[in-house]
TORPA-4810 file (N, C-alpha, C, O; in nm, 3 decimals):
<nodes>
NODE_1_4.342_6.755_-1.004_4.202_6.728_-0.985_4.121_6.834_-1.059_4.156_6.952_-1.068_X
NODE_2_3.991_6.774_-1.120_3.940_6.860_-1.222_3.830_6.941_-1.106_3.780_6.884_-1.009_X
NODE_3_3.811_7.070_-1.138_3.639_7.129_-1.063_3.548_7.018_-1.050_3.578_6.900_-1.070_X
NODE_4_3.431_7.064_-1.014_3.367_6.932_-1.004_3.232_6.957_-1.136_3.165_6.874_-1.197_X
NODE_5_3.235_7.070_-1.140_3.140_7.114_-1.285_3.180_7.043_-1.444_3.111_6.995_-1.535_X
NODE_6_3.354_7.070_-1.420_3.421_6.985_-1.602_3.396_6.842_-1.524_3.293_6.786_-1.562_X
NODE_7_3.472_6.770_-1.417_3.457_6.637_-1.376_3.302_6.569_-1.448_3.287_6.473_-1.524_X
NODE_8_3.194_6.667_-1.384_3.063_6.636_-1.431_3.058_6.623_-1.610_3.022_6.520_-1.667_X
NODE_9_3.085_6.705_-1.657_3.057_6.656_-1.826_3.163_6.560_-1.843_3.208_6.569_-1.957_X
NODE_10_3.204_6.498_-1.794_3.325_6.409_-1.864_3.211_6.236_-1.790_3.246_6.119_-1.801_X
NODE_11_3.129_6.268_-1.748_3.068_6.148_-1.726_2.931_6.119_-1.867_2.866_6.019_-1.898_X
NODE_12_2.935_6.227_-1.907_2.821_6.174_-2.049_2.934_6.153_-2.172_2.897_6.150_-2.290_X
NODE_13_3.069_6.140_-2.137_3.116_6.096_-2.242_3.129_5.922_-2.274_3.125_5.861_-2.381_X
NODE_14_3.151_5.865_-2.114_3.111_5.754_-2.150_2.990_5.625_-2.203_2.887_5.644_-2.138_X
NODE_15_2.979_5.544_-2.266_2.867_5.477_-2.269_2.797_5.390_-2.186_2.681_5.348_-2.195_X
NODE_16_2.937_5.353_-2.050_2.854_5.296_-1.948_2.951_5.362_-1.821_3.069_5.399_-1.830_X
NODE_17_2.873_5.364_-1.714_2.967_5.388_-1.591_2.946_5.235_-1.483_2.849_5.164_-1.459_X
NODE_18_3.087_5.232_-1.439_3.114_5.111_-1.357_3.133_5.157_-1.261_3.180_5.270_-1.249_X
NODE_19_3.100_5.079_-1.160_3.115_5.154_-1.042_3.095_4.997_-0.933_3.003_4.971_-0.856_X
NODE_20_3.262_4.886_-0.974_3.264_4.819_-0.851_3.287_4.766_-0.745_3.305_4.645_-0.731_X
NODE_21_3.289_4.863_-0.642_3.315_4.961_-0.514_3.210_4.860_-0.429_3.100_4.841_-0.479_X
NODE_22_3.240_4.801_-0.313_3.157_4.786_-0.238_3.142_4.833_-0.111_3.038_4.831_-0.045_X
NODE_23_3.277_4.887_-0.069_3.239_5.019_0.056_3.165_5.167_0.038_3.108_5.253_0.106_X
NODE_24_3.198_5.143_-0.075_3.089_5.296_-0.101_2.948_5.346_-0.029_2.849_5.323_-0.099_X
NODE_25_2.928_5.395_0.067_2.809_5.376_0.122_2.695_5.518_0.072_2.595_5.540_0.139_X
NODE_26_2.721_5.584_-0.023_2.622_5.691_-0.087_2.634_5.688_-0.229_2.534_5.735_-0.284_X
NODE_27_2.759_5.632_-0.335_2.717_5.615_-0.423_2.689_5.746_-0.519_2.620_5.743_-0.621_X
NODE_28_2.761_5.871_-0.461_2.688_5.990_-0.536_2.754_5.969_-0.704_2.678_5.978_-0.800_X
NODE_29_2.862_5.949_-0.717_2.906_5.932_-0.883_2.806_5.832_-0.964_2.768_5.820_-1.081_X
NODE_30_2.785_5.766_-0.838_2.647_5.694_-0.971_2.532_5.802_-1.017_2.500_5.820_-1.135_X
NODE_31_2.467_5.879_-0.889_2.333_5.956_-0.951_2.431_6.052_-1.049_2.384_6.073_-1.161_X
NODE_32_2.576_6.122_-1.015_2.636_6.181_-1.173_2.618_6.148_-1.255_2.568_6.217_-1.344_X
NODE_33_2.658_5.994_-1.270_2.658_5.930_-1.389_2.481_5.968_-1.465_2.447_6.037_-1.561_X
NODE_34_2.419_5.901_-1.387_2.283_5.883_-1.423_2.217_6.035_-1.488_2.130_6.048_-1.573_X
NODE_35_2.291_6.135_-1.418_2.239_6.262_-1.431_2.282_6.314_-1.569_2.234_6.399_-1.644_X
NODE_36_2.378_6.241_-1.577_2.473_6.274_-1.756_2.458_6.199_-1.907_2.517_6.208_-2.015_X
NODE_37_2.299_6.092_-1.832_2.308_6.002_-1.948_2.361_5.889_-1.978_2.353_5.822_-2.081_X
NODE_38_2.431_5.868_-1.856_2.518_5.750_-1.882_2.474_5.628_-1.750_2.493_5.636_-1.629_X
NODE_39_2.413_5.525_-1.827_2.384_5.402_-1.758_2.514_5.388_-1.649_2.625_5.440_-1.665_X
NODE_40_2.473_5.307_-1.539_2.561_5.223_-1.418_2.525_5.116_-1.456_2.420_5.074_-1.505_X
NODE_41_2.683_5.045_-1.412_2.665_4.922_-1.375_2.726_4.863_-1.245_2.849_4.863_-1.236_X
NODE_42_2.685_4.834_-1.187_2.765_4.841_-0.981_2.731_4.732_-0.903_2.618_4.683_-0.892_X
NODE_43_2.860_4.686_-0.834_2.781_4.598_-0.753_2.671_4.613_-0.641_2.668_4.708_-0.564_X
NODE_44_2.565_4.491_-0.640_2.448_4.579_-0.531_2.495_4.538_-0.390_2.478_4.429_-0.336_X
NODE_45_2.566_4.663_-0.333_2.574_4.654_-0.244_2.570_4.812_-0.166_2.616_4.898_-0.242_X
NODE_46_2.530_4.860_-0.048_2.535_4.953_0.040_2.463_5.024_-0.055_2.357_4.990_-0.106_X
NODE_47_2.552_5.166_-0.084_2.478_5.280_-0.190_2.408_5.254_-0.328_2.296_5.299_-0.355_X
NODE_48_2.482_5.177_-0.413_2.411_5.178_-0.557_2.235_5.093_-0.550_2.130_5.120_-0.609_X
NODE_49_2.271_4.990_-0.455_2.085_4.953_-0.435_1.967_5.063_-0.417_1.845_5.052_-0.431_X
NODE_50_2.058_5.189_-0.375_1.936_5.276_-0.344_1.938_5.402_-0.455_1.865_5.500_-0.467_X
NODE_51_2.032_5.365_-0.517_1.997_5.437_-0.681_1.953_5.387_-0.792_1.878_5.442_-0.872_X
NODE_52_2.016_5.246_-0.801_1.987_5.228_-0.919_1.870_5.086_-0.920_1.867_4.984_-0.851_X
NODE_53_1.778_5.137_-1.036_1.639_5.017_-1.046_1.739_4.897_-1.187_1.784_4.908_-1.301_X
NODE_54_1.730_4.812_-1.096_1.817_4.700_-1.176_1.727_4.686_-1.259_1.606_4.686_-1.237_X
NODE_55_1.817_4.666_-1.423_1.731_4.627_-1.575_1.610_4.750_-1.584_1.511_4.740_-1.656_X
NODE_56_1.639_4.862_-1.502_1.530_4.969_-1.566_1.638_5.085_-1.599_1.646_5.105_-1.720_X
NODE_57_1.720_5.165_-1.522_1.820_5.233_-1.541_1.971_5.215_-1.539_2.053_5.305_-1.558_X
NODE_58_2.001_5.078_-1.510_2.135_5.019_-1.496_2.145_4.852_-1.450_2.062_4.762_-1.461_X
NODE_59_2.249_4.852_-1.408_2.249_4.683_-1.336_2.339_4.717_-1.255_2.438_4.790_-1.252_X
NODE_60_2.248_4.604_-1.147_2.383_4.586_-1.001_2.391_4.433_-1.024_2.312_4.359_-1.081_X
NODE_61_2.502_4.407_-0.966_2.538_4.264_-0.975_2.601_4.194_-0.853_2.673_4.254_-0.773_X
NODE_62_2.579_4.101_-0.846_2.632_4.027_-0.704_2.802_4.060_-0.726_2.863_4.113_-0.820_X
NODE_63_2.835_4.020_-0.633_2.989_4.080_-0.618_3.068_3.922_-0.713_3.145_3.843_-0.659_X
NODE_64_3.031_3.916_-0.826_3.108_3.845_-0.898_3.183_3.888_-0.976_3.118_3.938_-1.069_X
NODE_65_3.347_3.903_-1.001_3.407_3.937_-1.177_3.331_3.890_-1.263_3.297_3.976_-1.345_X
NODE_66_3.291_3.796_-1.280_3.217_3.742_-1.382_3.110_3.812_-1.448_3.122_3.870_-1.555_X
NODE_67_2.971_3.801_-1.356_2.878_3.853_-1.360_2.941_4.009_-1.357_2.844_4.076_-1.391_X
NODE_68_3.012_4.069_-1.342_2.998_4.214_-1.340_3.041_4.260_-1.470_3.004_4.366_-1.520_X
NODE_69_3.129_4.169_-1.529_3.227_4.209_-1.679_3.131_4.136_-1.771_3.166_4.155_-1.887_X
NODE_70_3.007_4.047_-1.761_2.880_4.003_-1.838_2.876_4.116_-1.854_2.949_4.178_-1.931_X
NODE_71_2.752_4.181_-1.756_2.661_4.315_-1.759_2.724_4.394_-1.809_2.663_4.486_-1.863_X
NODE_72_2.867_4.393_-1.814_2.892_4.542_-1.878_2.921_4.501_-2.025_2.888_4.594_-2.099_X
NODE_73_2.966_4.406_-2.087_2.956_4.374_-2.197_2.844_4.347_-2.265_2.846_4.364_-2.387_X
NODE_74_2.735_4.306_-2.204_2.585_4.306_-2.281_2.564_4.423_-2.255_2.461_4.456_-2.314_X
NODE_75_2.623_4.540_-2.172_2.507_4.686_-2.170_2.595_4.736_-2.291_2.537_4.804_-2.374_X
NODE_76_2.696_4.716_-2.305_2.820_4.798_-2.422_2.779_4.747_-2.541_2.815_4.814_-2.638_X
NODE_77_2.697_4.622_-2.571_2.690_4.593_-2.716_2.542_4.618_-2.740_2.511_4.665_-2.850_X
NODE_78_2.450_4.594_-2.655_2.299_4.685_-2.684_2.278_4.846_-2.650_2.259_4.901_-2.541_X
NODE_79_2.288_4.901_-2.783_2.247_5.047_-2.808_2.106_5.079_-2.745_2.079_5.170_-2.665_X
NODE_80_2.024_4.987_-2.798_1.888_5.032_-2.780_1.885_5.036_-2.593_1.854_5.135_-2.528_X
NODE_81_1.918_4.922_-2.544_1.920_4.874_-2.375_1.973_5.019_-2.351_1.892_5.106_-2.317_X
NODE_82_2.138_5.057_-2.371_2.186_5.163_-2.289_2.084_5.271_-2.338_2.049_5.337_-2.240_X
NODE_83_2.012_5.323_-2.476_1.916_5.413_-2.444_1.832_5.434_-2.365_1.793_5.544_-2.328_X
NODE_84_1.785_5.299_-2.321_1.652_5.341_-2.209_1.721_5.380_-2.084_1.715_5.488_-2.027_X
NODE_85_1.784_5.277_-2.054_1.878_5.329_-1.933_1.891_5.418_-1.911_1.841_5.472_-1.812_X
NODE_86_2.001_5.499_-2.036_1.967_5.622_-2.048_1.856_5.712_-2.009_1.861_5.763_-1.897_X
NODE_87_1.807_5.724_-2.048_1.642_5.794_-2.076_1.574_5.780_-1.939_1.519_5.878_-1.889_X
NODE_88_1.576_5.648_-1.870_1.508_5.628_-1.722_1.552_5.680_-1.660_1.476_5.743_-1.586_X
NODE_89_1.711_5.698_-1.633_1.822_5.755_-1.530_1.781_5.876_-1.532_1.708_5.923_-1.445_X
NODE_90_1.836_5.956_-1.660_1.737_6.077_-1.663_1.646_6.151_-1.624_1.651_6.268_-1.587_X
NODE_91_1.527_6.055_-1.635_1.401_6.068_-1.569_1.391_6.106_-1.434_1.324_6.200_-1.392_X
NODE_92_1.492_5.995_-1.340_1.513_6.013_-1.183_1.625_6.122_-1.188_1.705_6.051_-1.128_X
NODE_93_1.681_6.210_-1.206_1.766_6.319_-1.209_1.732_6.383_-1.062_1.799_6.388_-0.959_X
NODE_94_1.581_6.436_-1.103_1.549_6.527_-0.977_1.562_6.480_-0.839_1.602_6.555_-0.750_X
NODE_95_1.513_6.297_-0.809_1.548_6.244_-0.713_1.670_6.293_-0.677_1.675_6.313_-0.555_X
NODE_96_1.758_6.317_-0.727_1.886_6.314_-0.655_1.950_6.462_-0.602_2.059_6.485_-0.550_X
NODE_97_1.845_6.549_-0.633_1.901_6.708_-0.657_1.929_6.715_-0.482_1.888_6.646_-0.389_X
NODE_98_2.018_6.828_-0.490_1.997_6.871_-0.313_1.880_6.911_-0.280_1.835_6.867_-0.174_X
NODE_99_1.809_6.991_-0.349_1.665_7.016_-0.304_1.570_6.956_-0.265_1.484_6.987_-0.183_X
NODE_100_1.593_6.811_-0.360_1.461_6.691_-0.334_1.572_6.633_-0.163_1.520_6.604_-0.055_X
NODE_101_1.666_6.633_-0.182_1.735_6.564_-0.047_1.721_6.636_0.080_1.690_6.574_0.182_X
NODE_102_1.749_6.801_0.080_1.683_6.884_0.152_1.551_6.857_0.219_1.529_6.842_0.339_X
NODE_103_1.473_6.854_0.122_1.298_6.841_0.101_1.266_6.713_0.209_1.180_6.714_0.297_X
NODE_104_1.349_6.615_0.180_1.251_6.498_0.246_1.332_6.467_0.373_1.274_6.389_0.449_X
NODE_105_1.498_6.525_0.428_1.543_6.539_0.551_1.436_6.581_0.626_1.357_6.539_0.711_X
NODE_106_1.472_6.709_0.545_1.298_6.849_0.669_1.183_6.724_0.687_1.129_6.704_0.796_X
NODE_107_1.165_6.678_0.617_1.022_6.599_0.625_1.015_6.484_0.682_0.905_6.431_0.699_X
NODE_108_1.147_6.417_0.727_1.179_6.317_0.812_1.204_6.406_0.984_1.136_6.377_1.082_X
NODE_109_1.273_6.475_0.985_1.274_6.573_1.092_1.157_6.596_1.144_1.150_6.585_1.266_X
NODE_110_1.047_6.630_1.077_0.932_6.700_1.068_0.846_6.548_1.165_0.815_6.530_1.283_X
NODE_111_0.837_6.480_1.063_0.756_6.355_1.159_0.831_6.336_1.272_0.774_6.361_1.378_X
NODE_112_0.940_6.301_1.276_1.021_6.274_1.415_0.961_6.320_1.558_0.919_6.263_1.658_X
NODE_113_0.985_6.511_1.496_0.948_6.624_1.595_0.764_6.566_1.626_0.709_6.549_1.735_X
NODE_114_0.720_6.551_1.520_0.592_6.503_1.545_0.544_6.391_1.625_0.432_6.405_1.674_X
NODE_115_0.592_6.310_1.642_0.570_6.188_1.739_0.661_6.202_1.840_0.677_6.099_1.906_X
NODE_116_0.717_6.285_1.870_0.801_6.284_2.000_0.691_6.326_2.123_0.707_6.263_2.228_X
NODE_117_0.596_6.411_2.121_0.466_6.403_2.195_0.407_6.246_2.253_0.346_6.234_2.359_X
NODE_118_0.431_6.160_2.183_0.378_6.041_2.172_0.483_5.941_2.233_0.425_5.837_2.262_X
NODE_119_0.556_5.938_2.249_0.672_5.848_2.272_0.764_5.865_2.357_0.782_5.978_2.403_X
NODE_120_0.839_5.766_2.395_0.952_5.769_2.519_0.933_5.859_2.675_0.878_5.842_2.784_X
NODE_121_1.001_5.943_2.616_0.974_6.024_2.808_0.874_6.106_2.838_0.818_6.126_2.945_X
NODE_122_0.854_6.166_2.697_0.668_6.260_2.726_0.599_6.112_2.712_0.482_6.106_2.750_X
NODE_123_0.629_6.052_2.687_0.500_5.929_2.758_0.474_5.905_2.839_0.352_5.900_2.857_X
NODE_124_0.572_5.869_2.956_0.589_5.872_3.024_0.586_5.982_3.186_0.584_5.964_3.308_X
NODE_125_0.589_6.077_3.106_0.572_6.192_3.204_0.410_6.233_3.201_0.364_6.299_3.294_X
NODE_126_0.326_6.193_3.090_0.172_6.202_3.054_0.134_6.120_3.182_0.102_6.172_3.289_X
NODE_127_0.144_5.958_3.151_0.139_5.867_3.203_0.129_5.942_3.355_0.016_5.959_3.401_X
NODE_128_0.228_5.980_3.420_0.216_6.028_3.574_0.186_6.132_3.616_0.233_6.188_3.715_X
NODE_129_0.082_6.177_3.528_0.025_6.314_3.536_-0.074_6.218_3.577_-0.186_6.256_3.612_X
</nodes>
């Protein structure tokens, strides 16, 4: 097994990444992929729906052989297509950092803690005051 730093450059060597897995429920080798330049193509199911913007940075595909070995053969023979892909995936990089994931846990936490004043048993205990 490679580190996970060389693992990482060995994903901008390819021109497309496949990825079709349908238990996968986070999908992190896709935001790799994406992070390295290299378009996905995955079925949409569980994790990759929430990475990848179908026909803007990759394609998900219904769980067909068919349809899945299409998409990857039209993304493998248009250069220009896998550039944008490219280039969009890119773009969303930071989405995926631990920091931005950090960032918006705390900030889901944060509202939670915030409406707990409001709801269930302190409601209830207001209520019979």
């Amino acid at each position: 097994m490679l580190p996970k730093e060389e693992a990482n450059k060995l994903f901008g060597f390819g021109d497309v990444f496949t990825f079709p897995s349908i238990t996968e429920t986070q999908g992190i080798v896709i935001a790799e992929a994406m992070a390295s330049g290299t378009p996905p193509i995955a079925v949409g199911e569980m994790g990759p729906v929430d990475l990848i913007h179908d026909g803007k940075d990759g394609y998900l595909t219904n769980l067909s052989v068919r349809e899945f070995a299409e998409k990857t053969v039209k993304l493998l023979n248009d250069d220009i297509e896998r550039a944008i892909f490219a280039t969009e995936g890119l773009s969303r990089v930071e989405e995926f950092s631990n920091e931005t994931s950090v960032s918006k846990l705390l900030s889901l936490y944060e509202r939670v803690l915030s409406r707990k004043g409001t709801s269930g048993r302190d409601n209830q205990e207001a209520e019979a005051r």
